[in-house]
C-alpha positions as CSV (number, residue, x, y, z in Angstrom):
1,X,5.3,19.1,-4.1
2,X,8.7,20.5,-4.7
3,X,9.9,22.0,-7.6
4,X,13.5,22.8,-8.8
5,X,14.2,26.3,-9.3
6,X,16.0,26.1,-12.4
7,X,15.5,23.3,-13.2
8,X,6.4,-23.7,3.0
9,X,4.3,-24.4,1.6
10,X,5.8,-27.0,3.0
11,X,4.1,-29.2,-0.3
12,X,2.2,-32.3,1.5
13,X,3.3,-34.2,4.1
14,X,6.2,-35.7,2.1
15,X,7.3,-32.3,1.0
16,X,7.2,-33.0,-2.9
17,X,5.5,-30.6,-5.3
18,X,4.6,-30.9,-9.1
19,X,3.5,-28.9,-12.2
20,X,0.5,-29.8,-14.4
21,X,0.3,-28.9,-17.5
22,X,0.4,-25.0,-18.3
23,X,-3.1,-25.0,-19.6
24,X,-4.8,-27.5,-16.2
25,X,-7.6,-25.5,-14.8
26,X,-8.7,-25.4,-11.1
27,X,-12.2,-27.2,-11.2
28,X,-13.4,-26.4,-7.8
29,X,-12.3,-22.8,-7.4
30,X,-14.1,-19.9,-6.1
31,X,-14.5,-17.2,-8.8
32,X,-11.7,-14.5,-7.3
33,X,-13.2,-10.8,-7.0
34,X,-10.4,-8.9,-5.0
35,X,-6.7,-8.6,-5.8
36,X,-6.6,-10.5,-2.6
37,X,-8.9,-13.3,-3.9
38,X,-6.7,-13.6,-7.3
39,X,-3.6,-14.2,-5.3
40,X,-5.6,-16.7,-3.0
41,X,-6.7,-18.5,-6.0
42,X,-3.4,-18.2,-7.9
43,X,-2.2,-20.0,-4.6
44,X,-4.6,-22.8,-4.3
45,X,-4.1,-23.6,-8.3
46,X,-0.1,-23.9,-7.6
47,X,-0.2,-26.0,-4.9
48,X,-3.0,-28.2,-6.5
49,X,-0.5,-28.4,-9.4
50,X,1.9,-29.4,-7.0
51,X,0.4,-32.6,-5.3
52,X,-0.5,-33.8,-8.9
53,X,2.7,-35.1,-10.4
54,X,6.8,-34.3,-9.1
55,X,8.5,-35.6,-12.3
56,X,8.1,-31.5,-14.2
57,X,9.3,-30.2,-11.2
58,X,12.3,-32.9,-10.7
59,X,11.3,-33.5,-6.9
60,X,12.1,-36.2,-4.7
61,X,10.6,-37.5,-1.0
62,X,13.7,-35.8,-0.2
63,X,12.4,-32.3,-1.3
64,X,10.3,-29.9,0.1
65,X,9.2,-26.3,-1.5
66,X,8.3,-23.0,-0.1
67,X,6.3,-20.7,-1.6
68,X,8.5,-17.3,-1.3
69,X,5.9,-14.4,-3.4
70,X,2.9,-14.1,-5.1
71,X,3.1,-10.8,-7.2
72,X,-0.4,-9.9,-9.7
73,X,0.6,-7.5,-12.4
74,X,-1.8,-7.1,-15.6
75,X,-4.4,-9.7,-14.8
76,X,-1.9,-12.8,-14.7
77,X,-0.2,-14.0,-10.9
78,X,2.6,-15.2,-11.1
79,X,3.7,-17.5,-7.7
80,X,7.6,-18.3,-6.8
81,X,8.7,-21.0,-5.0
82,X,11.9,-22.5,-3.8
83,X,13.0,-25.6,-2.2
84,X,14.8,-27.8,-0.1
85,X,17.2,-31.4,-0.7
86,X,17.5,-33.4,2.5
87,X,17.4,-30.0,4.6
88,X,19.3,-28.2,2.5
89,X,18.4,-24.8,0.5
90,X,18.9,-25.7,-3.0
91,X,20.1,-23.1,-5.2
92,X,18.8,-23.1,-8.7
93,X,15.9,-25.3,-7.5
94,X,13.5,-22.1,-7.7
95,X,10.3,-22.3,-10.0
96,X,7.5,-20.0,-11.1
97,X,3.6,-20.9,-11.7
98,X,2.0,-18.2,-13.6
99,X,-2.4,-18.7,-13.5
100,X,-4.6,-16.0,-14.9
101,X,-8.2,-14.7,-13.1
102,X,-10.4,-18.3,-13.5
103,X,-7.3,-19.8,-12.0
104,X,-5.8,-21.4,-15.3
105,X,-2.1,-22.3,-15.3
106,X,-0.5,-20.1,-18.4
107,X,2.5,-20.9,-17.9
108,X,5.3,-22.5,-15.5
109,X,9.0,-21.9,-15.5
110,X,11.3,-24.5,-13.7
111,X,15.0,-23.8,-13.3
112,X,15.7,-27.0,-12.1
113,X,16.9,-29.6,-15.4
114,X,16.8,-33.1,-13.4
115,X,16.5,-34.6,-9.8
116,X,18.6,-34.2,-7.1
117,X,21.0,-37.0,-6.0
118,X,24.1,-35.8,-4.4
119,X,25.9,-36.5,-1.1
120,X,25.8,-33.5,2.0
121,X,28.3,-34.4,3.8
122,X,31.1,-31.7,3.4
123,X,35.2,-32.4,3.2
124,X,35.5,-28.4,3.7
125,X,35.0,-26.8,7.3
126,X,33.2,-23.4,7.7
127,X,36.4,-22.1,8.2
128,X,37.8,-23.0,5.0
129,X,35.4,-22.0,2.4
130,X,35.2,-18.6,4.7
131,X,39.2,-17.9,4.2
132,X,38.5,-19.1,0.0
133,X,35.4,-16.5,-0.5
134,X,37.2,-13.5,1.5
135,X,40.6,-13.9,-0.7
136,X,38.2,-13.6,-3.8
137,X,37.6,-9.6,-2.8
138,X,40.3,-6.9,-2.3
139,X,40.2,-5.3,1.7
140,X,37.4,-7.8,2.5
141,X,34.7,-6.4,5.4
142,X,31.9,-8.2,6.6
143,X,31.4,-11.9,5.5
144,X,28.4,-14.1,6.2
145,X,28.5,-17.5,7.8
146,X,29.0,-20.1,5.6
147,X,26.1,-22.0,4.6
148,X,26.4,-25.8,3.3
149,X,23.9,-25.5,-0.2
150,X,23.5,-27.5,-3.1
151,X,23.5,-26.2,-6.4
152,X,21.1,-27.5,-9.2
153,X,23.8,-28.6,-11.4
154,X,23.1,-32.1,-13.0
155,X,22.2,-34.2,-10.0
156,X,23.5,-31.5,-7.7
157,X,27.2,-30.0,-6.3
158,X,27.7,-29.5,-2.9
159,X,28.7,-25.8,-1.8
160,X,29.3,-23.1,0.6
161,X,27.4,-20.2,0.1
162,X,29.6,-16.9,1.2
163,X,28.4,-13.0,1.0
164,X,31.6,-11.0,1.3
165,X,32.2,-7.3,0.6
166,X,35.1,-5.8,-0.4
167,X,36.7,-4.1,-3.4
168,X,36.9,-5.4,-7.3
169,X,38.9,-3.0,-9.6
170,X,38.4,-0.6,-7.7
171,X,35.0,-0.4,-6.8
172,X,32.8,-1.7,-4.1
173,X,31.8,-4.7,-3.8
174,X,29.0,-7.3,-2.4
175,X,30.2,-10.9,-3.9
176,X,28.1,-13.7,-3.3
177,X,30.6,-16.5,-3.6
178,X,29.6,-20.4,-4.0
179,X,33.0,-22.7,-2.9
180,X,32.6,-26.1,-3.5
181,X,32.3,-28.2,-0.2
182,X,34.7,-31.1,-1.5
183,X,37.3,-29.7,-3.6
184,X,37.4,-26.1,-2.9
185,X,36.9,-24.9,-6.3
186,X,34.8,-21.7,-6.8
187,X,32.1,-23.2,-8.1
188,X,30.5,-19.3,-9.0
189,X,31.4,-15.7,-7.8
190,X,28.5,-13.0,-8.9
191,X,28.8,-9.0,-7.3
192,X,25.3,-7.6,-6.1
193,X,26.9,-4.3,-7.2
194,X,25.7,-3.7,-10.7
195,X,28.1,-1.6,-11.9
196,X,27.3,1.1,-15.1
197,X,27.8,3.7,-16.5
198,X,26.4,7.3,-16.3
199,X,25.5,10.4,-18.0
200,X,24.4,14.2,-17.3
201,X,21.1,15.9,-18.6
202,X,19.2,18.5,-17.0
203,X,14.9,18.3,-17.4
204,X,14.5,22.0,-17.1
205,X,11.9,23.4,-14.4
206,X,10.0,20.3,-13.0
207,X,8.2,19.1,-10.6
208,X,8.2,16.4,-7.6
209,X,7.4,15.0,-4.8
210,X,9.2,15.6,-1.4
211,X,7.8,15.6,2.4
212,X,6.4,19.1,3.7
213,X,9.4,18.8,6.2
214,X,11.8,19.9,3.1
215,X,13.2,16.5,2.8
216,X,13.8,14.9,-0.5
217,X,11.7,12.0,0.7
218,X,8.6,11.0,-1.4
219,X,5.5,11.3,0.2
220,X,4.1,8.5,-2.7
221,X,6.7,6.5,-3.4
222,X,8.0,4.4,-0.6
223,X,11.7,4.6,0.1
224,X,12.9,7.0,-2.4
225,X,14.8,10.1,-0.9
226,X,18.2,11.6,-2.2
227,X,21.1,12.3,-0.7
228,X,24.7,12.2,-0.6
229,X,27.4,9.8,0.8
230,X,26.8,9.3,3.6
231,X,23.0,8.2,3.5
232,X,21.6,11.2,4.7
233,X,18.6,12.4,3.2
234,X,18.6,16.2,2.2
235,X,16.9,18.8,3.3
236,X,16.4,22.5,3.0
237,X,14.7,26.2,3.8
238,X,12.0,25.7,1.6
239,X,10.7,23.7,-1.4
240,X,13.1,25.1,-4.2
241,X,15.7,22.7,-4.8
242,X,18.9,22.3,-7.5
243,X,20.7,25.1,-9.2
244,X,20.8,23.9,-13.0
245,X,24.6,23.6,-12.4
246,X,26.2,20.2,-13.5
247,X,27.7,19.4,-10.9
248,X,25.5,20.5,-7.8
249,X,24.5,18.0,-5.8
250,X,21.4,19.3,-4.9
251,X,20.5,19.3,-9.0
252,X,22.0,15.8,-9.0
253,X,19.3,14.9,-6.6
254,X,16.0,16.9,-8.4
255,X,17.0,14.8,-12.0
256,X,17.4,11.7,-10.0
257,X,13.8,12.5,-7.8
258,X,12.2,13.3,-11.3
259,X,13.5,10.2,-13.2
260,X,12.9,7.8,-10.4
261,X,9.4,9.2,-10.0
262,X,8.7,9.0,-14.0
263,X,9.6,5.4,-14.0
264,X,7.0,4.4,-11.0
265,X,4.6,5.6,-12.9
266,X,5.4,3.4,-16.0
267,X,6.0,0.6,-13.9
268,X,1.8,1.2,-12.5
269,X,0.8,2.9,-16.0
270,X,2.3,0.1,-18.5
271,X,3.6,-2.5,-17.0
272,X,0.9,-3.0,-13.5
273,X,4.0,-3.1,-11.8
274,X,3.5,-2.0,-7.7
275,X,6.7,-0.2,-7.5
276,X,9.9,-0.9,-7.9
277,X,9.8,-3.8,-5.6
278,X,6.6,-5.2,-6.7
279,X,5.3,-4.4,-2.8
280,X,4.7,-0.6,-3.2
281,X,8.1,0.1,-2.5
282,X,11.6,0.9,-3.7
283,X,15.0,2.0,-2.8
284,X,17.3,5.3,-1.9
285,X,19.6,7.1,-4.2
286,X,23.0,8.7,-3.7
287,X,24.9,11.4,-5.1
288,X,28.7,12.9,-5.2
289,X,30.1,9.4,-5.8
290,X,33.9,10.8,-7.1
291,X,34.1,7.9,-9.6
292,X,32.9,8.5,-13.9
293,X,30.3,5.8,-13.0
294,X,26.7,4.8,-11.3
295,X,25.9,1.5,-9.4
296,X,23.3,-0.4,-7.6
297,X,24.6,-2.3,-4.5
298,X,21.7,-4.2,-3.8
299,X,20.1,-1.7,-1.1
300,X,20.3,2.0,-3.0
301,X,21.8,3.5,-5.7
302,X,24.4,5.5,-6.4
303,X,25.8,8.0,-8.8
304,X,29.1,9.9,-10.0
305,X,29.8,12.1,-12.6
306,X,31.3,12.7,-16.0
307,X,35.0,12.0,-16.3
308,X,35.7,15.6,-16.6
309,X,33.6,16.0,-13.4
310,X,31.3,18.7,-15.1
311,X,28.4,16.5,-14.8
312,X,26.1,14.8,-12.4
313,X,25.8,11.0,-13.9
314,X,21.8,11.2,-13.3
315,X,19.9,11.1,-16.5
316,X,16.8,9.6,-16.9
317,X,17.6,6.3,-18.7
318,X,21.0,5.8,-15.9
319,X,18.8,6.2,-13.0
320,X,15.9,4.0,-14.7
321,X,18.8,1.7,-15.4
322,X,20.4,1.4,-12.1
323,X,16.6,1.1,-10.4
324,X,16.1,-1.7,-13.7
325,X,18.6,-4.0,-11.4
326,X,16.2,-3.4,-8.4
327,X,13.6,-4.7,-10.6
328,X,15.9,-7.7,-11.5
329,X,16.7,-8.2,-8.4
330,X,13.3,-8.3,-6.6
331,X,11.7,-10.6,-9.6
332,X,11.8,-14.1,-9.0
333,X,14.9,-15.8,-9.1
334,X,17.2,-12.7,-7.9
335,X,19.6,-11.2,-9.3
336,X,23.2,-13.4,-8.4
337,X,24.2,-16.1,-10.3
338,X,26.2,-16.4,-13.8
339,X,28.1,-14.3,-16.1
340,X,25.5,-14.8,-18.7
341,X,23.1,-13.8,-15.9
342,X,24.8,-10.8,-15.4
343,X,24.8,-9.8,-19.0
344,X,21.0,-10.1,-19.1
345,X,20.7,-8.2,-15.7
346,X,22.3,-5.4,-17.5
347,X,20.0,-5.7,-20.4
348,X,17.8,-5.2,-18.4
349,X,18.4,-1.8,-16.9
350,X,19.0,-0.8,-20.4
351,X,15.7,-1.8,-21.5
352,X,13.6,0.2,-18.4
353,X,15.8,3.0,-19.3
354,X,14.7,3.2,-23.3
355,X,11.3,2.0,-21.6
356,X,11.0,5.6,-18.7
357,X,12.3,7.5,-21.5
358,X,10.0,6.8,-24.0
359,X,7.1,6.9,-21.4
360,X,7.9,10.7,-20.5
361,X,8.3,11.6,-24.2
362,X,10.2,15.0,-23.3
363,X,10.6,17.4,-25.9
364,X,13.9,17.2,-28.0
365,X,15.1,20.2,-25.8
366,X,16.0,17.7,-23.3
367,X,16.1,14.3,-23.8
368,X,14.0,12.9,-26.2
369,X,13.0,9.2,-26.3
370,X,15.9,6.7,-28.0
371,X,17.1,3.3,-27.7
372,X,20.9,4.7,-27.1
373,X,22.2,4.4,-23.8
374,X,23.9,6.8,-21.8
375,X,23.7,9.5,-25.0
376,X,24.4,12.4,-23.0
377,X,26.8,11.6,-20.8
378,X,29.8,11.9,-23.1
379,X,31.5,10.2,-20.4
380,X,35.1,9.7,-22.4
381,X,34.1,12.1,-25.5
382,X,32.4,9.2,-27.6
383,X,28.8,9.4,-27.1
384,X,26.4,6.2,-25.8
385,X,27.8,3.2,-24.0
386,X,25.3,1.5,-25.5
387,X,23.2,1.4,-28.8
388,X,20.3,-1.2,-28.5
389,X,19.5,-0.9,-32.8
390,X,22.7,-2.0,-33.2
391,X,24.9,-3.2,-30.5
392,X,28.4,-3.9,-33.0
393,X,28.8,0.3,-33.3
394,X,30.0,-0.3,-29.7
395,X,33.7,-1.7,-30.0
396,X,33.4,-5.2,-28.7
397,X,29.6,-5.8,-28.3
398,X,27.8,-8.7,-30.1
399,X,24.5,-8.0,-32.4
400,X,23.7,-11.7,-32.2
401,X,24.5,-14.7,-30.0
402,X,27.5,-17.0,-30.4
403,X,29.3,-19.7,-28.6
404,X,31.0,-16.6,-27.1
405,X,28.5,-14.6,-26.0
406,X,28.6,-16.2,-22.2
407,X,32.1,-15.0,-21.6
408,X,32.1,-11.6,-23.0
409,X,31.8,-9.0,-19.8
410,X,28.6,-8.0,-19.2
411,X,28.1,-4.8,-20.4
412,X,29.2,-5.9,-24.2
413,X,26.6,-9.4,-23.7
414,X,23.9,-6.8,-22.7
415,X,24.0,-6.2,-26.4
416,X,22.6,-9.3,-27.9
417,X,18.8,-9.1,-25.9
418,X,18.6,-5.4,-26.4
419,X,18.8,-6.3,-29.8
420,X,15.9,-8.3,-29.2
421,X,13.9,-6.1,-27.1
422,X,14.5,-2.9,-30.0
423,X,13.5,-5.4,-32.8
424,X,10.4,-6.5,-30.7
425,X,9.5,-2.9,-30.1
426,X,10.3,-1.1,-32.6
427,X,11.0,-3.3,-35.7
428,X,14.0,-3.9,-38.1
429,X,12.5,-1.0,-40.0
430,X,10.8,0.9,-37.7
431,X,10.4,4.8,-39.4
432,X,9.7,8.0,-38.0
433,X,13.6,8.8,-37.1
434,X,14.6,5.7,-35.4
435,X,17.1,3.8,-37.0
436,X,17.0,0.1,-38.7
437,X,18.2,-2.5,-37.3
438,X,20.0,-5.5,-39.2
439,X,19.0,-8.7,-38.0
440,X,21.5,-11.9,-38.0
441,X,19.5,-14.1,-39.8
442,X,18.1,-11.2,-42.7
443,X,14.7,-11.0,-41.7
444,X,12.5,-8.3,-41.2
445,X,10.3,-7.7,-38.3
446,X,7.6,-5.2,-37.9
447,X,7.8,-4.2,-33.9
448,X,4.6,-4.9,-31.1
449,X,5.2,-0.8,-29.9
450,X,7.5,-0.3,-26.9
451,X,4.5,-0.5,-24.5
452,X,3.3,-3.9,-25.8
453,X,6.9,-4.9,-25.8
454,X,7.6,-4.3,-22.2
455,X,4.8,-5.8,-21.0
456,X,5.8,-8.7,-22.6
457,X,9.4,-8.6,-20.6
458,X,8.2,-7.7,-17.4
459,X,5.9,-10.7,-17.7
460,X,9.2,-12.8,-18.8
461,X,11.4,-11.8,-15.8
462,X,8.4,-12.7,-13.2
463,X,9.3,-16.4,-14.8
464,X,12.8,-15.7,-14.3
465,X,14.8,-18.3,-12.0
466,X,17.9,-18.1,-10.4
467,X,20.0,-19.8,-13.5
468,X,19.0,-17.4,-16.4
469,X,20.2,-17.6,-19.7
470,X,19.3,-16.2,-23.2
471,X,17.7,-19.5,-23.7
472,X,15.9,-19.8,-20.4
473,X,14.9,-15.6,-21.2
474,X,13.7,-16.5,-24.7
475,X,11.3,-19.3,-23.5
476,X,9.8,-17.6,-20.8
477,X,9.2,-14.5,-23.0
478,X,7.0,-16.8,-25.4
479,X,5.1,-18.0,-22.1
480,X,4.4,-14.3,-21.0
481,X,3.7,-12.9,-24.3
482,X,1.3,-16.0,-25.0
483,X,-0.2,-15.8,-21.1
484,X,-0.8,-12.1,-21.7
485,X,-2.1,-11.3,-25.2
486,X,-4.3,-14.9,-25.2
487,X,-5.9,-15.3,-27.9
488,X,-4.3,-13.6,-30.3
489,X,-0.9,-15.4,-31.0
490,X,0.7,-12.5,-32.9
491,X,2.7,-11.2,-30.0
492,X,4.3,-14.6,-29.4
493,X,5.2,-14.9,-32.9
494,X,6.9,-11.3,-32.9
495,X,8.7,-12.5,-29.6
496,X,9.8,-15.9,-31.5
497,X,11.2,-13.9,-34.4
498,X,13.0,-11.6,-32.4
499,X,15.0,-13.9,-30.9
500,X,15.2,-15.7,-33.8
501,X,16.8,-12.5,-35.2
502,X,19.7,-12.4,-32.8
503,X,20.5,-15.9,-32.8
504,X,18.8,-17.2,-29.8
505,X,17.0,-20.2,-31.3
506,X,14.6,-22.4,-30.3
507,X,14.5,-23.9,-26.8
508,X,13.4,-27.9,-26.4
509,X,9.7,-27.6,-25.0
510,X,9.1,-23.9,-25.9
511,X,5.4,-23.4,-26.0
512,X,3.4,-22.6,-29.6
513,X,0.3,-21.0,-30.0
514,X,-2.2,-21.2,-31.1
């Protein structure tokens, strides 16, 4: 312990696959006693789903799926697939079959809106969509082959899928790029490198885990270690680290250890979550970025400091936020795709952040639990980036959903489900020195509890797919918080008015309960 000083399926032989209906029950199936046997069974339900019926899953004798995860977190498995179209990886075609212990189907999520019928013969060379996706980045570096795709749009669009890094506004970058392979269009461009921002705050003397070597490595926690720019971990004389100084790397490192470490634990605690990852794992961090920021890139993360450069940018609820995109991106459906994805990616760090914070509960002497983002950082003079109770005191950032809310940038759309997420948790009247929180349509709402409330959202992004939207987040969060809390239907019905609250209204199909 170290303490700081001062501080393929390959579905039948005609490759097609199907869904039942989310409450079909496996007749013949073993009673599961293992975590082992759950996923086995979780397996056998899917893929007798599967063979049953392709028109839920909009498959054709041209299709053929492949089971990619099976993850079990709070008694309910949730197993991903994705597919094929005449050879082809189709992206967007991804789905998610959710069973609980007696191998029930709960609940399915299918990204996919009709059946594939599109032409793969490309007009573009490699060559060409390679040259289109590298021009999209500033200094472009490595770039992967091009690979002919098909997105699940309507009856399907032809593409090249490109990875190429590079720079955007001055930052790094990892763009997954999507040219069309007719016109040459950029059909979509998302960065792996979630970009936010940070802020400073010191825990006072605490505790962690390293390796006996004097490494800030966990012994625990499976691929988190500190260190600074260049990847390398650090180490040191004995097992006192950090100085209590702002901007000391070392100390950078101890409240980045200690948050990272604080949110494992609610991830296993509350949520049933293995990790970061969902495998026992998670990811490195970095410190001494020279830029008044923090980012994941899709491998580690990585953090700067205050503008003024007095302070480390690794508080609790940043680093909880930047390891929230691990989480997003390791849940089904990943975490590239569109603008509005992006939006609800960084919701989503926002949300684990409030969610660490609240499970550590430190005293006010250092930070106490909030819904405010980024509090402490200060990083221009003007407080939080972000206020989750009420979104609109941020210049530019929507309370509730419009027309608009798709084009906004993504830090400003993060608002509209953080209001959600606040207003299931905590209510639009919540007491004991949280604030209230207006709701677009003049409702009240008494909150679930943060606890109950992110169970409920880590059970909605293990239905996530790789075209996520507010409507698409809404649904699937009134499948998990029915799947979860079964029998008792109040939880769904909070969910439902919570979104309901902030605009997001009702999806075609959304499952009721009872």
């Amino acid at each position: 312990m170290r303490r700081n000083a001062a501080f393929g399926l390959v579905a039948a032989a005609t490759g097609i696959v199907v869904a039942l209906s989310a409450t079909t029950a496996v007749a013949s199936a073993p009673k599961a006693s293992s975590p082992e046997d759950l996923k086995a069974l979780a397996v056998q339900s899917a893929e007798r789903m599967i063979a049953a019926d392709p028109a839920p899953l909009h498959l054709t004798a041209k299709d053929a799926v492949q089971r990619l995860s099976v993850v079990s977190e709070l008694g309910i498995q949730y197993v991903s697939y994705g597919r094929t179209h005449a050879g082809l990886p189709v992206y967007g075609g991804d789905f998610v079959i959710a069973t609980d212990s007696a191998g029930t189907v709960v609940a399915t999520s299918v990204n996919q809106t009709q059946t594939l019928d599109v032409a793969t013969t490309a007009k573009l060379t490699p060559a060409e969509a390679a040259k289109i996706a590298r021009a999209q980045v500033f200094k472009a570096g490595f770039s992967t082959a091009p690979e002919l795709t098909i997105m699940a749009e309507g009856s399907g669009r032809l593409a090249y899928k490109v990875v190429v890094s590079g720079q955007r506004g001055g930052n790094e970058s990892i763009l997954h790029v999507y040219v069309d392979a007719l016109t040459g269009e950029i059909a979509e461009a998302d960065d792996l490198v979630k970009a936010g921002n940070g802020n400073s705050f010191y825990h006072g003397p605490v505790v962690f885990n390293t390796t006996p070597s004097y490494s800030m490595q966990d012994s625990t926690r499976p691929g988190l270690r500190c260190g600074g720019q260049n990847g390398v971990t650090f180490t040191g004389p004995d097992d006192n680290w950090g100085n209590g100084v702002g901007n000391n790397l070392e100390t950078a490192c101890v409240d980045g250890m200690y948050a990272a470490g604080k949110q494992w634990d609610m991830l296993r605690n509350w949520l049933g979550r293995n990790g970061v990852n969902g495998t026992g794992g998670t990811f490195p961090m970095r410190v001494g970025l020279n830029q008044a920021n923090a980012f994941w890139n899709g491998s580690y993360t990585n953090y700067g400091r205050s503008s003024n450069g007095a302070r480390h940018a690794a508080a609790m609820d940043v680093v909880a936020h930047e390891y929230g995109h691990a989480i997003f991106q390791t849940t089904p459906g990943g975490s590239t795709g569109s603008n509005e994805k992006g939006g609800l990616n960084e919701s989503t760090g926002d949300i684990f952040g409030a969610l660490t914070e609240f499970y550590t509960n430190e005293p006010a002497i250092y930070d106490p639990p909030d819904y405010d983002v980024g509090e402490e950082v200060n990083l221009v003079g003007s407080g939080p980036i972000r206020r989750m109770h009420q979104p609109s005191l941020i210049s530019g950032h929507p309370n509730c959903y419009s027309a608009s809310t798709p084009t906004l940038g993504v830090h400003a759309m993060a608002g509209v489900q953080n209001h959600w997420f606040y207003l299931l948790a905590a209510g639009s009247a919540p007491g004991g020195g949280l604030p209230n929180s207006p709701t677009c349509n003049g409702t009240s709402i008494a909150g679930l509890g943060i606890q109950k409330a992110g169970r409920i959202f880590m059970g909605t992004l293990n239905l996530k797919t790789a075209t996520w939207t507010h409507a698409r987040a809404r649904a699937a969060s009134l499948q998990a918080a029915k799947a979860i809390f079964a029998p008792s239907c109040v939880e769904h019905a909070r969910v439902k008015a919570a979104w309901n609250a902030v605009s997001v209204g009702a999806v075609a199909g959304e499952v009721t309960c009872p």
